[in-house]
C-alpha positions as CSV (number, residue, x, y, z in Angstrom):
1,X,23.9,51.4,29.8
2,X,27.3,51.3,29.6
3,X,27.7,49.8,26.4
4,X,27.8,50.6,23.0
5,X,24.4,50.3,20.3
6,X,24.9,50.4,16.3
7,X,22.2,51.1,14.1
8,X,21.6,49.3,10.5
9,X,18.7,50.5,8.3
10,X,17.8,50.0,4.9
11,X,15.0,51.8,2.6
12,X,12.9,54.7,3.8
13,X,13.1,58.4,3.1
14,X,16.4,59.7,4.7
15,X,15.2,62.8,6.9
16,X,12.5,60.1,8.3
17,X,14.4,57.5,8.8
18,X,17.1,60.1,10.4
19,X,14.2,61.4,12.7
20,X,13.6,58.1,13.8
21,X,17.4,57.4,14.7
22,X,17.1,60.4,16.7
23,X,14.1,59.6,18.7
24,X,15.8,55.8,19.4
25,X,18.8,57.0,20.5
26,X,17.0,59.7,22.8
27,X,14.6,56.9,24.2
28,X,18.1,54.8,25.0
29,X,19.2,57.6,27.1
30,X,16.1,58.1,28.6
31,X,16.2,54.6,29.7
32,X,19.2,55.0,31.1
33,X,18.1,57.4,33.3
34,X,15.0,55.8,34.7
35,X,16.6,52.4,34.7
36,X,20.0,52.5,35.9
37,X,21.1,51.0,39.5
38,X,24.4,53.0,39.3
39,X,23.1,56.8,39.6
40,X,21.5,57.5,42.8
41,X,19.0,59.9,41.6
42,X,17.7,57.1,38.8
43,X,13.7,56.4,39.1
44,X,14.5,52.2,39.9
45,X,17.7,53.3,42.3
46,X,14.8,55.7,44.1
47,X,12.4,52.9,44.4
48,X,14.9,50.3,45.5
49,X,15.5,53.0,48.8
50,X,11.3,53.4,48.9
51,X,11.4,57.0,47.8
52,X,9.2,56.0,44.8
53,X,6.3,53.2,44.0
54,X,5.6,52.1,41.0
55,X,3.1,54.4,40.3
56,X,5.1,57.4,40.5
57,X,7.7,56.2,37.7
58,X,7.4,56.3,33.9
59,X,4.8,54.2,32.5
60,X,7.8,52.0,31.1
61,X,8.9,50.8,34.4
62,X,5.9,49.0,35.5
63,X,6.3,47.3,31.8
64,X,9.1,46.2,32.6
65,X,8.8,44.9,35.6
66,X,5.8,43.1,34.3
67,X,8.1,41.3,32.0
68,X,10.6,40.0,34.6
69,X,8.6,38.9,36.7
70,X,7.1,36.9,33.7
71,X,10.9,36.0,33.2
72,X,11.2,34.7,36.6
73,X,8.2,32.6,36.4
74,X,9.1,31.1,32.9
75,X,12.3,30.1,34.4
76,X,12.0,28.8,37.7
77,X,13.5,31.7,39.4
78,X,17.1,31.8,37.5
79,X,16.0,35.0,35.9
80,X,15.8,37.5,38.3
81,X,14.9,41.1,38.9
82,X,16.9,41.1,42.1
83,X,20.7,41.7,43.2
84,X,21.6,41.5,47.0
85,X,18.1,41.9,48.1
86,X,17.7,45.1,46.0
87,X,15.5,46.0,42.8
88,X,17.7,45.1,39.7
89,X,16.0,45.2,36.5
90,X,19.7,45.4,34.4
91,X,19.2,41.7,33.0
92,X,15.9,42.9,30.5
93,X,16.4,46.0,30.1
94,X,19.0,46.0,27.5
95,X,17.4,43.8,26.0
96,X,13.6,45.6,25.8
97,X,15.6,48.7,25.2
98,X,17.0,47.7,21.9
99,X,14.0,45.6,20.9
100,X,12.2,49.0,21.0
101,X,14.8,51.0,19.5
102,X,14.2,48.7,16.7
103,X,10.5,48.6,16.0
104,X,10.7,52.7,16.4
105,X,12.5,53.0,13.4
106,X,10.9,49.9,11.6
107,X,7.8,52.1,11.4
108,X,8.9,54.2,9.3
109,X,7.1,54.2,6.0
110,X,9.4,52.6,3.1
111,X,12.0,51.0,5.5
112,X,12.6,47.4,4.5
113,X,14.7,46.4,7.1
114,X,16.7,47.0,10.7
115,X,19.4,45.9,12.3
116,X,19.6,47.3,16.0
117,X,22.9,45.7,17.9
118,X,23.3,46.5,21.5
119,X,26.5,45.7,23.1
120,X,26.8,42.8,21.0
121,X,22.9,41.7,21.6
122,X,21.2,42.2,17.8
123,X,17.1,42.7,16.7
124,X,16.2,42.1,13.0
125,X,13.4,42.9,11.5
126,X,12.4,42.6,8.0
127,X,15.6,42.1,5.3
128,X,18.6,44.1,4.2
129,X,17.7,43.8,0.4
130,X,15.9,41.3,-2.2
131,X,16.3,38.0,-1.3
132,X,19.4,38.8,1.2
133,X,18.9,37.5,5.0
134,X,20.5,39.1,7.8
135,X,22.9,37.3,9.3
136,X,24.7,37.5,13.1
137,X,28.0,36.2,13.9
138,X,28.6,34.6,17.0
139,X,31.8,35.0,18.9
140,X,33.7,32.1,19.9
141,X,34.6,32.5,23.4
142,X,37.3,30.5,23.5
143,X,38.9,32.0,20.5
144,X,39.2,36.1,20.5
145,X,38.4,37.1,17.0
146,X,36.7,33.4,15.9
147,X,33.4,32.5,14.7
148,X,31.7,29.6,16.7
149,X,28.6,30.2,14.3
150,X,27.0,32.8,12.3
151,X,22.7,32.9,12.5
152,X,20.7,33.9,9.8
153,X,17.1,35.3,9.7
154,X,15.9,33.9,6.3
155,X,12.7,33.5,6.2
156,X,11.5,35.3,9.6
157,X,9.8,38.6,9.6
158,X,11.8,39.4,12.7
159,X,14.5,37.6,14.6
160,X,17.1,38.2,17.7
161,X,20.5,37.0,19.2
162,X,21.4,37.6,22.4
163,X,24.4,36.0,24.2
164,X,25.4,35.6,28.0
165,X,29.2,34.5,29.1
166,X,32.5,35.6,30.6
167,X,34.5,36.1,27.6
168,X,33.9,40.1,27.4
169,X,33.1,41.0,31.3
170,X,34.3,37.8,33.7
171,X,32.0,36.5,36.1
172,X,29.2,38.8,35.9
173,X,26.4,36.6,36.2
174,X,24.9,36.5,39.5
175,X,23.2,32.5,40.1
176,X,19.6,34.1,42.0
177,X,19.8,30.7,44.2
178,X,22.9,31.6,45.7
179,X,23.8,35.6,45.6
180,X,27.1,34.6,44.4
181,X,28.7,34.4,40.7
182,X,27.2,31.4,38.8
183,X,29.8,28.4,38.9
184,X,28.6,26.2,35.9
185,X,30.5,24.6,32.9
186,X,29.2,27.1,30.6
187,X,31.5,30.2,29.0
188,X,28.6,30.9,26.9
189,X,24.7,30.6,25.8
190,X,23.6,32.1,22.8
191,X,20.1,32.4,22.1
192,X,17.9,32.7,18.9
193,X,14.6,33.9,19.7
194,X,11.9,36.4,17.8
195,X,12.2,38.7,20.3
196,X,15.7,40.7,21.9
197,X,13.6,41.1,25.4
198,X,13.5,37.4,26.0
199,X,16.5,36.3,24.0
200,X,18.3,38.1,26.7
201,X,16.5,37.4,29.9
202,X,17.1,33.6,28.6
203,X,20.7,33.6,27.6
204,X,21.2,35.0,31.3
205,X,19.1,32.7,33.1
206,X,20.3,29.8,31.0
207,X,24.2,30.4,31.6
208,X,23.3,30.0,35.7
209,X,21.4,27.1,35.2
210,X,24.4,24.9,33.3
211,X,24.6,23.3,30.3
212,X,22.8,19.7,31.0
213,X,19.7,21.8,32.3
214,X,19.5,25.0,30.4
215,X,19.7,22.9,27.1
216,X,16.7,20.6,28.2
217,X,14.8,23.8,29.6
218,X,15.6,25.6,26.4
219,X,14.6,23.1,24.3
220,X,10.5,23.5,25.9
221,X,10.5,27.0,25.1
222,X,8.7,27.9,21.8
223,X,10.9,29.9,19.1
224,X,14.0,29.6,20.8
225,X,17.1,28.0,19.5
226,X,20.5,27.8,21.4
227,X,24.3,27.4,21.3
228,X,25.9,26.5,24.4
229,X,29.6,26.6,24.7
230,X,31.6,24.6,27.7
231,X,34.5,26.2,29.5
232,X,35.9,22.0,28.2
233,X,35.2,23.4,24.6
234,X,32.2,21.4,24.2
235,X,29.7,22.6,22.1
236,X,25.6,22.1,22.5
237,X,22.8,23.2,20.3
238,X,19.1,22.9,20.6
239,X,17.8,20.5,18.2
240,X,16.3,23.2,15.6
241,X,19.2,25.4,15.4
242,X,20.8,24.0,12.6
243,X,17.8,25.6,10.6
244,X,18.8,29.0,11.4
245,X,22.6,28.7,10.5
246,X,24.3,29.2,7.4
């Protein structure tokens, strides 16, 4: 997926949990290979040309596609599964990917906690010791090498942080309305959300939206907190996210 994924676990028996870390990483890269829109031979790139339907690729691709197009309708359209006309699942399936990287090696008997961070998008789940939270920094994009806030996961069973911007790949966001790069007044959304596969989807629909309405659409979704950062260095936070600072 062209990025890079880390791996934090705590407690179990070491040749499980070291089985497990082998089966995640080898479901990444088959991901990869069903999912991606830059090889040609990829199951989605196949379908895209109408050489495959839906029903001829992996189980996992309908699931996904069943969860964007829940993503599209949860947002009004500014998630999408579409790029230039073509099938484009890229802005979930990072995020799904790394959720279920993470609940793989959660199942591993006497494992207390995980910690799966995918190109800088994280899943928690469970704790890193007694009575210690995990806890996610959150680049400041305006800032190389700053903080703007760091998230921490006391008190939830399982937690995620995903974050969309420009500071780490430009203008990469595509606004669905338009085909063209999203011009808003955002540099960055950060979302806080139980789940990585709609943490992500959100924090990318939210950045093409713009800060006046993401905040207010984020603000009716349930379990989601946000951090919204202006290119004018103005900062915006969902009304419960000071909970889940700290």
């Amino acid at each position: 997926m062209g990025t890079v994924f880390s791996f934090d676990v705590r407690g179990g028996e070491p040749q499980a949990v070291r089985v497990a870390l082998d089966e995640a990483v080898a479901s990444l890269h088959r991901v990869n290979e069903v999912f991606s829109t830059y090889c040609e031979g990829s199951q989605v790139s196949r379908m895209a040309r109408g050489e495959l339907t839906v029903g001829e690729c992996d189980p996992e691709v309908a699931e996904v596609l069943e969860l964007g197009a829940e993503a599209e309708r949860a947002s009004d359209g500014w998630f999408s599964l579409r790029y230039e006309g073509r099938l484009d699942p890229t802005g979930i399936v990072k995020g799904w990917a790394t959720e279920r990287a993470a609940r793989l090696i959660s199942g591993v008997p006497g494992v207390s906690g995980v910690s799966v961070n995918g190109g800088g998008d994280v899943q928690l789940l469970g704790v890193p010791g007694p009575e210690r939270p995990w806890r996610v920094g959150v680049s400041d994009p305006l800032r190389p090498g700053g903080l703007a806030a760091v998230v921490s996961a006391a008190g939830a069973d399982e937690l995620a942080v995903a974050t969309s911007g420009t500071a780490e790949r430009g203008a990469h966001i595509v606004d669905p309305r338009t085909g063209r790069s999203a011009v808003t007044d955002l540099v960055a959304v950060t979302v806080v959300a139980p789940r990585l596969t709609w943490a992500d989807c959100w924090a990318t629909a939210a950045f093409a939206m713009g800060s006046r309405e993401a905040l207010a659409w984020l603000e009716s979704l349930p379990d989601v907190e946000a951090l919204l950062i202006t290119a004018g260095d103005e900062v915006r936070c969902t009304g419960g996210l000071a909970r889940r600072l700290g």
